[in-house]
Structures are given as C-alpha cells and as structure tokens.
MOPAC internal coordinates of N, CA, C and O (Angstrom, degrees):
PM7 1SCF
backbone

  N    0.0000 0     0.00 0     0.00 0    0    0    0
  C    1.4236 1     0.00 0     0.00 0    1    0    0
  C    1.5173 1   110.28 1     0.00 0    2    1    0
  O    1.2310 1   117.93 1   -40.70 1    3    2    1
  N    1.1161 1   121.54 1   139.30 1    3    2    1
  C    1.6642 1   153.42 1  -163.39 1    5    3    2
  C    1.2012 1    73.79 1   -70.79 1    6    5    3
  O    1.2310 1   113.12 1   -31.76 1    7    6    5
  N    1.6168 1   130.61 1   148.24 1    7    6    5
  C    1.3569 1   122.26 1   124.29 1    9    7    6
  C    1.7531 1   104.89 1  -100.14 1   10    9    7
  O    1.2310 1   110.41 1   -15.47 1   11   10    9
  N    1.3330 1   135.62 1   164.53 1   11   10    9
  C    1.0791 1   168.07 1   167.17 1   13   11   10
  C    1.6321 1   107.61 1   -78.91 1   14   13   11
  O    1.2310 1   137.24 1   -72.56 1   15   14   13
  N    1.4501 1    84.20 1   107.44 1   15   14   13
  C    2.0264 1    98.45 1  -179.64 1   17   15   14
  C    1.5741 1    97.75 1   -98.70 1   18   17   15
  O    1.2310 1   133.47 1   -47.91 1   19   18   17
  N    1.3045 1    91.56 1   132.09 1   19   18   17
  C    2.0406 1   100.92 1   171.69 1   21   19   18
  C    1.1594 1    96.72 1  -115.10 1   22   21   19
  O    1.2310 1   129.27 1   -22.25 1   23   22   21
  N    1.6480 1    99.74 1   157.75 1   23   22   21
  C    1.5895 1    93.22 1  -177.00 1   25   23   22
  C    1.9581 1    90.51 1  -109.11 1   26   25   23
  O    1.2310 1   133.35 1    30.30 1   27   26   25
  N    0.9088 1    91.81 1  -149.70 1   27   26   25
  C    1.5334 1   100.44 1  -171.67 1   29   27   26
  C    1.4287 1   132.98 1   -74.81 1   30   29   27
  O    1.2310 1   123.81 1   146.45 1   31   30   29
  N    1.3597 1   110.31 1   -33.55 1   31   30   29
  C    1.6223 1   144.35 1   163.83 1   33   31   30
  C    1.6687 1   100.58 1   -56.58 1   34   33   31
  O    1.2310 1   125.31 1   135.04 1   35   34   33
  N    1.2386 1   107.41 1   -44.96 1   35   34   33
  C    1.9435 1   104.61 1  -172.58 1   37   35   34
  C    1.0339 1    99.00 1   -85.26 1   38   37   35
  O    1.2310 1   100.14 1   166.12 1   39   38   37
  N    1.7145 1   153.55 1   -13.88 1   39   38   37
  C    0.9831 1   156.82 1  -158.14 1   41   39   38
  C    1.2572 1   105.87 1   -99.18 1   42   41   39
  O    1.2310 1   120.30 1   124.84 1   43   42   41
  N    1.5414 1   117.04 1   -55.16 1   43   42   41
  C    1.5479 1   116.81 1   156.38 1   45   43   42
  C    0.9231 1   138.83 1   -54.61 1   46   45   43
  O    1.2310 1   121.85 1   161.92 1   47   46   45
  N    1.5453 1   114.07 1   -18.08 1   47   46   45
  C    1.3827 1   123.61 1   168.84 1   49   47   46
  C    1.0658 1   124.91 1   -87.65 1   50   49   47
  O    1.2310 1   117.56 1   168.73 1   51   50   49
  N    1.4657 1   122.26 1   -11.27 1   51   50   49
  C    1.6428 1   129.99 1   177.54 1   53   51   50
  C    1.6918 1    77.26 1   -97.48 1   54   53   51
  O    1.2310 1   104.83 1   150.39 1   55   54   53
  N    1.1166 1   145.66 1   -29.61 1   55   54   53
  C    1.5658 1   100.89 1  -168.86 1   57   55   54
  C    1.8069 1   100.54 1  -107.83 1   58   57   55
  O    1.2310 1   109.82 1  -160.11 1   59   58   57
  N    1.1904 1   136.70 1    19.89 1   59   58   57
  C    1.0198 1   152.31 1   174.78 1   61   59   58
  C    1.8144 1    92.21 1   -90.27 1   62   61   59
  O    1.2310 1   111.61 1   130.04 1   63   62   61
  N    0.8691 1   133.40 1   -49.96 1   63   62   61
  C    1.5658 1   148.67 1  -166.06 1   65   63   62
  C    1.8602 1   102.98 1   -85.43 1   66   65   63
  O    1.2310 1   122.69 1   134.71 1   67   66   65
  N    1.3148 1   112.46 1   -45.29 1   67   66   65
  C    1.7079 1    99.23 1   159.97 1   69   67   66
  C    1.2479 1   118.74 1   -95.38 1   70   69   67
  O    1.2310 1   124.35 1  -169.29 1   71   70   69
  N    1.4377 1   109.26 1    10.71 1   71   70   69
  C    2.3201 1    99.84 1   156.54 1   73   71   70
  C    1.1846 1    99.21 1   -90.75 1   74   73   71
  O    1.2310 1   111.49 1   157.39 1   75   74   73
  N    1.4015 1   133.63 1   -22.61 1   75   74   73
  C    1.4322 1   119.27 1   170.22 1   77   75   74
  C    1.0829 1   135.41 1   -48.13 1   78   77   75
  O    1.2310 1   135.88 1   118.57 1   79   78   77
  N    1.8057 1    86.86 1   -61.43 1   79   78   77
  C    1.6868 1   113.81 1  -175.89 1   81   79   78
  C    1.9759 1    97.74 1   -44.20 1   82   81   79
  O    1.2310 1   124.87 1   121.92 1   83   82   81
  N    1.4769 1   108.26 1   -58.08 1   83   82   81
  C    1.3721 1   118.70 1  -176.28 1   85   83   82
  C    1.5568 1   123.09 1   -40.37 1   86   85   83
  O    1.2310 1   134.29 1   128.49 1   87   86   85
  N    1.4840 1    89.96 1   -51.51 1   87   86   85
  C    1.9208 1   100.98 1  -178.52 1   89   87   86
  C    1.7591 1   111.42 1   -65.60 1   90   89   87
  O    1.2310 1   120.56 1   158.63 1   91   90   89
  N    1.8330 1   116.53 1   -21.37 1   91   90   89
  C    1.2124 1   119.56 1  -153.42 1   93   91   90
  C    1.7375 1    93.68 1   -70.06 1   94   93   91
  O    1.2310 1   125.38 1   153.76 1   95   94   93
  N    1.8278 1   107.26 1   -26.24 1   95   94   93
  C    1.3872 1   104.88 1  -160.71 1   97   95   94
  C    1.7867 1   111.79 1   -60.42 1   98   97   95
  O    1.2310 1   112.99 1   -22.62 1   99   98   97
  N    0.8222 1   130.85 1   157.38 1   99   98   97
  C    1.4492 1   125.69 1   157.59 1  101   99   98
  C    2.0276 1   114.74 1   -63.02 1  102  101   99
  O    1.2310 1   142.50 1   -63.37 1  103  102  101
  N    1.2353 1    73.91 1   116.63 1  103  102  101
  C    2.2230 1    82.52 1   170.21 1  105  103  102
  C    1.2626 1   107.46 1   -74.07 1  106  105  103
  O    1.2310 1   121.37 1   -41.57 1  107  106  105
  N    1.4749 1   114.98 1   138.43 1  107  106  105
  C    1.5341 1   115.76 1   165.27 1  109  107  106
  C    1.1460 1    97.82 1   -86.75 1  110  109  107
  O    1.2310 1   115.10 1   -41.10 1  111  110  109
  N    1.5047 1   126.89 1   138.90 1  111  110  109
  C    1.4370 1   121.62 1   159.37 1  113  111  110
  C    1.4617 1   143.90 1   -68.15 1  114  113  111
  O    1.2310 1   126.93 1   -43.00 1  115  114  113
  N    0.8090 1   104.28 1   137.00 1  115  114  113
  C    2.0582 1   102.70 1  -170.45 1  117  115  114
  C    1.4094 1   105.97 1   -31.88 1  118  117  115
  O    1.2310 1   115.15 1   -47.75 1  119  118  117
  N    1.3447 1   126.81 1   132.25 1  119  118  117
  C    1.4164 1   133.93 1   156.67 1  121  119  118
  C    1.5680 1   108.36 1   -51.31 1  122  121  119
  O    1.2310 1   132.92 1   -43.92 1  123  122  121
  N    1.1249 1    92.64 1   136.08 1  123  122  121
  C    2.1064 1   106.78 1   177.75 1  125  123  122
  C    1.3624 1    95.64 1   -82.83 1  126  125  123
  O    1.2310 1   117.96 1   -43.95 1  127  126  125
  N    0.6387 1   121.49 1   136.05 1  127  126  125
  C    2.0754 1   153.55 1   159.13 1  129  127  126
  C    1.8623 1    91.30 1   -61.33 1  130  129  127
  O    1.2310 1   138.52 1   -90.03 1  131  130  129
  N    1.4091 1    81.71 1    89.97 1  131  130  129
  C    2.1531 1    76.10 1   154.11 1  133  131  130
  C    1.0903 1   132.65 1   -48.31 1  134  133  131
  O    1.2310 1   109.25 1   -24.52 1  135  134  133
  N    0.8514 1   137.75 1   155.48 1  135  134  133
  C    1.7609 1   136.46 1  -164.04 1  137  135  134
  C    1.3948 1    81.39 1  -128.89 1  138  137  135
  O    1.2310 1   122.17 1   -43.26 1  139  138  137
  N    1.5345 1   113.46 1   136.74 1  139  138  137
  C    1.2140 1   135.08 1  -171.54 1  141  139  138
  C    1.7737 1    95.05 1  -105.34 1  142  141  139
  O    1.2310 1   128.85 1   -49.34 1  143  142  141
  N    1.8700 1   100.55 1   130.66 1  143  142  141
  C    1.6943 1   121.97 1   163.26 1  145  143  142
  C    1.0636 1   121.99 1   -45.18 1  146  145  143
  O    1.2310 1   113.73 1   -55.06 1  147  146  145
  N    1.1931 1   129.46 1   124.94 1  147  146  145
  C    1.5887 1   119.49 1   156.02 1  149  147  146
  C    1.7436 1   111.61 1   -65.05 1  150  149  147
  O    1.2310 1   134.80 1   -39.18 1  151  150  149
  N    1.2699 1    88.98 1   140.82 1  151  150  149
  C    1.6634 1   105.19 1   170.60 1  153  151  150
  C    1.6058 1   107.13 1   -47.01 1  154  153  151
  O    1.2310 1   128.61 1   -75.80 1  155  154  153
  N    1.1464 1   101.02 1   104.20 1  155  154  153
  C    1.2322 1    96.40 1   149.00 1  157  155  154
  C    1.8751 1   132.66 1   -77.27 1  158  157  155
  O    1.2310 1   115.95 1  -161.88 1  159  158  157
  N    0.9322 1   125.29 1    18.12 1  159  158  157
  C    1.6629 1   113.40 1  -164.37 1  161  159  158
  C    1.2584 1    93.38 1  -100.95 1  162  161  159
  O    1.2310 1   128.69 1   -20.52 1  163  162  161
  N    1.6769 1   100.87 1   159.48 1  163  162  161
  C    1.1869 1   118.60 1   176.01 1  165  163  162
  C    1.4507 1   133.26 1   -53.92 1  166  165  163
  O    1.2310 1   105.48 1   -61.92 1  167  166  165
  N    1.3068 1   144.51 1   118.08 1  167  166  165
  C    1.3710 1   156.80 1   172.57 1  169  167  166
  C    1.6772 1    91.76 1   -41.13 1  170  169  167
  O    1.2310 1   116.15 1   -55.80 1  171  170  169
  N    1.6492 1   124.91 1   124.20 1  171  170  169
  C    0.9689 1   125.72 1  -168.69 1  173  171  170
  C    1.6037 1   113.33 1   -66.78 1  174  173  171
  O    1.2310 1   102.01 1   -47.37 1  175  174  173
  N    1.1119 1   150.47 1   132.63 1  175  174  173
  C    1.6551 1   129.65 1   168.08 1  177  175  174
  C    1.2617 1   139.61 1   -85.99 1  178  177  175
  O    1.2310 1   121.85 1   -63.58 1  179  178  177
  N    1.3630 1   114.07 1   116.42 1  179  178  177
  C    1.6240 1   115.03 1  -172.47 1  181  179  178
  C    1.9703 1   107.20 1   -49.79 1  182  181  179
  O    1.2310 1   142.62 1   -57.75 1  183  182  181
  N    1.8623 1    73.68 1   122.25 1  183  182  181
  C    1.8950 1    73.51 1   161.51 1  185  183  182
  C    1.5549 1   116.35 1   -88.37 1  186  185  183
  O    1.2310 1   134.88 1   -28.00 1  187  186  185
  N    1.4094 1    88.82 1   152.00 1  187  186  185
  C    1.4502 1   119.46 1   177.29 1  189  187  186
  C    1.6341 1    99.09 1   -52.92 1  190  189  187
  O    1.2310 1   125.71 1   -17.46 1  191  190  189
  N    0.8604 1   106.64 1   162.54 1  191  190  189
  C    1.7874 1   130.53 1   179.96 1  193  191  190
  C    1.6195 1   111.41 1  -168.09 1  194  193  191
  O    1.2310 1   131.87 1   -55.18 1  195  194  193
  N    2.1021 1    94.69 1   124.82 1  195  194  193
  C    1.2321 1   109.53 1  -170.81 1  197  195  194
  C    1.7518 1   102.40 1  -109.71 1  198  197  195
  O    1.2310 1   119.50 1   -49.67 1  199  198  197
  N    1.1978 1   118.57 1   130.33 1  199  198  197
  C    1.5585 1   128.49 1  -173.49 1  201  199  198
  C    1.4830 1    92.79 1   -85.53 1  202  201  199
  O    1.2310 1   127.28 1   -48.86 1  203  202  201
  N    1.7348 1   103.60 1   131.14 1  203  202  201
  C    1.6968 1   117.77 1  -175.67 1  205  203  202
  C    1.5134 1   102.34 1  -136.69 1  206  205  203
  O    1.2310 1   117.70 1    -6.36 1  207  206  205
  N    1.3609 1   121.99 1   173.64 1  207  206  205
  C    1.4995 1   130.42 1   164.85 1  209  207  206
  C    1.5938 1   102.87 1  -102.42 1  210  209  207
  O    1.2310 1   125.00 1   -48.58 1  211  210  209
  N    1.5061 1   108.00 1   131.42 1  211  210  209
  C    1.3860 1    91.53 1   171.62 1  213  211  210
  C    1.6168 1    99.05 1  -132.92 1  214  213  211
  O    1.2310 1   122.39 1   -25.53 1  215  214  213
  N    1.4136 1   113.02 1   154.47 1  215  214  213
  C    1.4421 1   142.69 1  -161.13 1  217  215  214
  C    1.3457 1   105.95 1   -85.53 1  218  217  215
  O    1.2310 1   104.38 1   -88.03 1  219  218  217
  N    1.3382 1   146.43 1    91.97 1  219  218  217
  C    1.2013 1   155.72 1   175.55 1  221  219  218
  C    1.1551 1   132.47 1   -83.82 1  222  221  219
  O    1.2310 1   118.08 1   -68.28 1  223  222  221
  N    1.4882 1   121.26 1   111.72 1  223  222  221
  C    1.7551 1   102.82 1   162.29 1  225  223  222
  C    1.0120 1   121.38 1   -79.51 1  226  225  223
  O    1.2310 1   127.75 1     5.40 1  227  226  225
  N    1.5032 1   102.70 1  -174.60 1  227  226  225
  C    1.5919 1   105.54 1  -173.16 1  229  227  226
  C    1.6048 1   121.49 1   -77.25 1  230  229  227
  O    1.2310 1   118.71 1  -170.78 1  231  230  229
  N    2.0359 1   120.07 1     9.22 1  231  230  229
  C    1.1543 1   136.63 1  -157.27 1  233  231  230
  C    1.2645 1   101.92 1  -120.87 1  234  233  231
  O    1.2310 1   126.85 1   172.25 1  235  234  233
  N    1.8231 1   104.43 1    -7.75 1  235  234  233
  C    1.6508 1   110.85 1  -169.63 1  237  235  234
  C    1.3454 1   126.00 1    91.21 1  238  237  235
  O    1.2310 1   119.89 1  -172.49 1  239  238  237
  N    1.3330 1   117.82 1     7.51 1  239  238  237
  C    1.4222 1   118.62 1  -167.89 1  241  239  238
  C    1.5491 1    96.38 1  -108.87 1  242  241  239
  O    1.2310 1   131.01 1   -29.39 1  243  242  241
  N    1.7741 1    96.36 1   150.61 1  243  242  241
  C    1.5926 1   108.53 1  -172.86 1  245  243  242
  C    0.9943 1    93.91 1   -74.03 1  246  245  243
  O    1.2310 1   118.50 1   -48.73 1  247  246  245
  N    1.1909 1   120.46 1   131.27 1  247  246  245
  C    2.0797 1   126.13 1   151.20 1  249  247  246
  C    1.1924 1   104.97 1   -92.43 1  250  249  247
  O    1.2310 1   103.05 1   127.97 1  251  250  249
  N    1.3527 1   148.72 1   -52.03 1  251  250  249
  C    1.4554 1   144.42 1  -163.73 1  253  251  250
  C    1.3509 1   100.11 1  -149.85 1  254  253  251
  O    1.2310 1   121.96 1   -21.34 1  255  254  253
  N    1.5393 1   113.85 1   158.66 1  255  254  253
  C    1.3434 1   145.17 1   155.70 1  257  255  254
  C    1.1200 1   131.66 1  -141.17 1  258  257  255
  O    1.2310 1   124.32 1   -62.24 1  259  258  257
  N    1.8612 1   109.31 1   117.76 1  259  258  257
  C    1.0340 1   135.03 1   173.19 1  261  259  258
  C    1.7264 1   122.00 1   -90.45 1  262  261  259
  O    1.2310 1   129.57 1   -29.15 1  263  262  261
  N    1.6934 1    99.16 1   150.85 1  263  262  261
  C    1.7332 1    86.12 1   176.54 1  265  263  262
  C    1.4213 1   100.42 1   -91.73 1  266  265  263
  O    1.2310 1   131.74 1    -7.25 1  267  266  265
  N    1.4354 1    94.95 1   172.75 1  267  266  265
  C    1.3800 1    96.00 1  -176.50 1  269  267  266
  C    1.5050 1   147.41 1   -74.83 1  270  269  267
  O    1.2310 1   118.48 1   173.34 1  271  270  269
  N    1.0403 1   120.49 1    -6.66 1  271  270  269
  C    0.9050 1   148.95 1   126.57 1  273  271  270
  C    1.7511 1   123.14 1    -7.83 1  274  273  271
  O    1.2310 1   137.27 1   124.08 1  275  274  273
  N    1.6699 1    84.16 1   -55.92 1  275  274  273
  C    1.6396 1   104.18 1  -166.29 1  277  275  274
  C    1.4882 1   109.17 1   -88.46 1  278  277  275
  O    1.2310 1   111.82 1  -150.69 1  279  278  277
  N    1.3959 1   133.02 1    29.31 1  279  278  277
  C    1.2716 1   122.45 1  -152.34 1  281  279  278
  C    1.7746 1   112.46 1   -86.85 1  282  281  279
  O    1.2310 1   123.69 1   160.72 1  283  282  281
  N    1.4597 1   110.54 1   -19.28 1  283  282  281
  C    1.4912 1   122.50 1   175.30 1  285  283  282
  C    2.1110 1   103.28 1   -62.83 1  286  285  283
  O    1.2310 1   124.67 1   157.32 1  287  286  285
  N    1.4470 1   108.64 1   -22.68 1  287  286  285
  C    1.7513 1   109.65 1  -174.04 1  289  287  286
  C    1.6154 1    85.90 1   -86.75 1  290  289  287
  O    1.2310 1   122.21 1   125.64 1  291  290  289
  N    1.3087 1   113.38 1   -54.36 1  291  290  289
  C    1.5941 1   101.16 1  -167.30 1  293  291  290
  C    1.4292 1   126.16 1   -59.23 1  294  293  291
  O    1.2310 1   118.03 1   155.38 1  295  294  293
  N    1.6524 1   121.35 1   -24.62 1  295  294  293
  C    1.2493 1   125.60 1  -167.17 1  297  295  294
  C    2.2869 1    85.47 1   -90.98 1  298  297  295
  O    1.2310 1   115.55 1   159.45 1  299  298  297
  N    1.4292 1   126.05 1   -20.55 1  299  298  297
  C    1.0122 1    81.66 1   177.94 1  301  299  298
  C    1.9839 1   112.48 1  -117.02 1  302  301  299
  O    1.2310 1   130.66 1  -157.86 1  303  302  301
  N    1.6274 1    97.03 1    22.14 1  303  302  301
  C    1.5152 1   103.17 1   142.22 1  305  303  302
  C    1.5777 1   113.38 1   -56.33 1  306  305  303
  O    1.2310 1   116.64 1   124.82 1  307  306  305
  N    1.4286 1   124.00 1   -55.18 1  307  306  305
  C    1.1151 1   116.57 1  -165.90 1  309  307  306
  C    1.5249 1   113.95 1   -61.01 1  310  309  307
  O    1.2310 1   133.55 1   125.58 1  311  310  309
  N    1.5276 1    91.41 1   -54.42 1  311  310  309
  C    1.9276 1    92.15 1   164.23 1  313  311  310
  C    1.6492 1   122.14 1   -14.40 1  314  313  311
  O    1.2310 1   139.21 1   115.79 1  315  314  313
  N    1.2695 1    80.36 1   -64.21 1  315  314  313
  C    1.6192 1    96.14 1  -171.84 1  317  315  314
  C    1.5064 1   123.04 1   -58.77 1  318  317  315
  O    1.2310 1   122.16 1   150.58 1  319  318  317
  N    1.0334 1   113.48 1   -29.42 1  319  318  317
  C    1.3870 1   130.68 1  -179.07 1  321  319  318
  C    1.5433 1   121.44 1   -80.46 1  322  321  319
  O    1.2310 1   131.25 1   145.72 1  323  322  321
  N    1.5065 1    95.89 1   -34.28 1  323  322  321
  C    1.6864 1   106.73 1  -171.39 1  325  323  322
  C    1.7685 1    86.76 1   -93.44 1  326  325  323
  O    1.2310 1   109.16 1   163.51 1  327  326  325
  N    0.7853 1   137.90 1   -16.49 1  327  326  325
  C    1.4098 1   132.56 1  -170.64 1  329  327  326
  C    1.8445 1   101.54 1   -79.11 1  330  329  327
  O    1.2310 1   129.89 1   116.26 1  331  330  329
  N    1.0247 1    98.54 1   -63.74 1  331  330  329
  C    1.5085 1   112.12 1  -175.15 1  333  331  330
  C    1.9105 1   114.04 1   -74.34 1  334  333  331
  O    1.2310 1   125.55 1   146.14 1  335  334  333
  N    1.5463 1   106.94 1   -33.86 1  335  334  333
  C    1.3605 1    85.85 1   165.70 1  337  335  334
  C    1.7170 1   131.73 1  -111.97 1  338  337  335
  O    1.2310 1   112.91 1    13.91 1  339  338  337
  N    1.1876 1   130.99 1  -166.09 1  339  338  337
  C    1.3551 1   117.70 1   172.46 1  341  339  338
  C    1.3672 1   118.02 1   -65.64 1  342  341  339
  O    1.2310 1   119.82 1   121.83 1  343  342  341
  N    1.4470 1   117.96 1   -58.17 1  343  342  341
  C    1.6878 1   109.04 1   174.99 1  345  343  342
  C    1.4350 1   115.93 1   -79.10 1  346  345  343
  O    1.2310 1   122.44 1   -24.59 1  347  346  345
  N    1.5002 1   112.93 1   155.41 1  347  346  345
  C    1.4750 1   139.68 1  -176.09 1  349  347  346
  C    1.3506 1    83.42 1   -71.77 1  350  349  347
  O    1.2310 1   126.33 1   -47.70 1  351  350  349
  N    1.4346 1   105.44 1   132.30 1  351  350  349
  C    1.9856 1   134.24 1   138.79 1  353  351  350
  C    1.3647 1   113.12 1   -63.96 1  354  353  351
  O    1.2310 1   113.67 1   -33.22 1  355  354  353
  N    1.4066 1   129.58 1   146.78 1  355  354  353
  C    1.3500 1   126.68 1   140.76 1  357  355  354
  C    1.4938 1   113.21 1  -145.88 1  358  357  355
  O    1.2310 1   126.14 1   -30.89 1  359  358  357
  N    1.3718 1   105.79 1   149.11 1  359  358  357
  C    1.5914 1   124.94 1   159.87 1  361  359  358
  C    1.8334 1   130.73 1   -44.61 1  362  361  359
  O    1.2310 1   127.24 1   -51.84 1  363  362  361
  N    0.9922 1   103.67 1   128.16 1  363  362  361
  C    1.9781 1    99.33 1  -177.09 1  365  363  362
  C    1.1899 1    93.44 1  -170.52 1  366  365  363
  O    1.2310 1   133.46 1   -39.60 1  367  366  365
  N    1.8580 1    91.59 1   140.40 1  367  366  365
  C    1.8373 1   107.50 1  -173.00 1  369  367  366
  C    2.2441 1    85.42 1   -67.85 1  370  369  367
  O    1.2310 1   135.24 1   -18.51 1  371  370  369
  N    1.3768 1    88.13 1   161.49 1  371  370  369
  C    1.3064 1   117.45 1   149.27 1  373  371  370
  C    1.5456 1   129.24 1  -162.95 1  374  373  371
  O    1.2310 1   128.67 1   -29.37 1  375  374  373
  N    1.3993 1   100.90 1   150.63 1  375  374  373
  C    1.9016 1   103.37 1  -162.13 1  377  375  374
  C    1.0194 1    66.95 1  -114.83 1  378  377  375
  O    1.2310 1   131.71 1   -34.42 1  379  378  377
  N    1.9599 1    94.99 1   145.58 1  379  378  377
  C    1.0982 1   147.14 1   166.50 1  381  379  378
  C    1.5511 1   118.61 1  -125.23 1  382  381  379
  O    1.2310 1   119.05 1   -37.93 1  383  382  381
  N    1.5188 1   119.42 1   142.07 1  383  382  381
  C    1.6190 1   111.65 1  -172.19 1  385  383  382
  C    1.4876 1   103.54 1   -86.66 1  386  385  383
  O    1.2310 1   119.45 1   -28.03 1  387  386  385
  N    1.2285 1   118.65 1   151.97 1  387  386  385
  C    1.0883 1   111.88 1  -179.14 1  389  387  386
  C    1.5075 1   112.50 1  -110.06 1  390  389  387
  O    1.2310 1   115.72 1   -42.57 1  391  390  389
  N    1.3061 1   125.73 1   137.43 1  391  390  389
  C    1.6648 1   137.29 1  -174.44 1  393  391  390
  C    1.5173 1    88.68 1   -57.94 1  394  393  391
  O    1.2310 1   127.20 1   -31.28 1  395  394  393
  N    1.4782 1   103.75 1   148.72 1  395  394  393
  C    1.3030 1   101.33 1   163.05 1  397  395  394
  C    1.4155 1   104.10 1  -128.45 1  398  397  395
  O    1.2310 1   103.86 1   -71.27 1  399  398  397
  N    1.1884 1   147.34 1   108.73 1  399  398  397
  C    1.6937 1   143.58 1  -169.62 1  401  399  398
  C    1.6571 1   107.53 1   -87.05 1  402  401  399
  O    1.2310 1   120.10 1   180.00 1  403  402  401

C-alpha cells in the first residue's frame, strides 16, 4: 500500500481547518475568583478597670474593699484585724472592672 506524501502547505491546512473546527465551539468563560468580605464584627472593647484597696489575710483571702480614695480606713481595718486575730492583715491595690449600665 501507497502511502500518501503531503507536502507542507496540506499539512497546514489540515491543521488550520482543526483550529477552526476548535474555535467554532463556544468557550465557557473562566470562573471569577470570589473576592473575599471584610469582617465585619465588632473590634472587641477594653474594659474599664477601677483601682481599690483590698483587705487581706494572711491565706490571701479578700476581707474588705475600699475605694481608693479610702486607703487611710483600709490600712486601719487591717490594724484592727491583725491586732485582735492570730494572723497579720495587709493592704494591696486591686482592679476591679467596672459595670457600665
């Protein structure tokens, strides 16, 4: 069997004739890339904090709280306490948050 010699011109022309066929189809177009939302939510808010005296035993537990202001009543709450019981009282700031209504 013969084979059939093309020269170069028919070669371009058979593949000139299947980029056609190809282009004739309809293209789907590229999918768009969603663009991602900014967050909307709220920026969290720092709570407030109120500076107090607080009344300590010697185990760590609050006995009283004074504002600050008041720190001459709290140092002689503690007085009072370390006088009359076996363990020493002492004075130390503590922040507290404050409600806001």
């Amino acid at each position: 069997m013969a084979r059939k010699v093309m020269n170069r011109k028919e070669l371009r022309a058979e593949a000139d004739a299947a980029e056609k066929l190809e282009t004739a189809k309809p293209k789907k177009a590229p999918a768009k890339k969603a663009t991602k939302r900014k967050s909307r939510a709220k920026e969290p808010v720092q709570e407030r904090m109120k500076l107090m005296w607080g009344v300590f035993s010697q185990s760590l537990k609050r006995v009283a709280v004074y504002d600050f202001e008041n720190k001459k009543e709290a140092l002689k709450k503690a007085e009072e306490l370390s006088s009359s019981g076996k363990s020493p009282h002492f004075v130390q700031k503590v922040k507290e948050a404050v409600e806001e209504a």
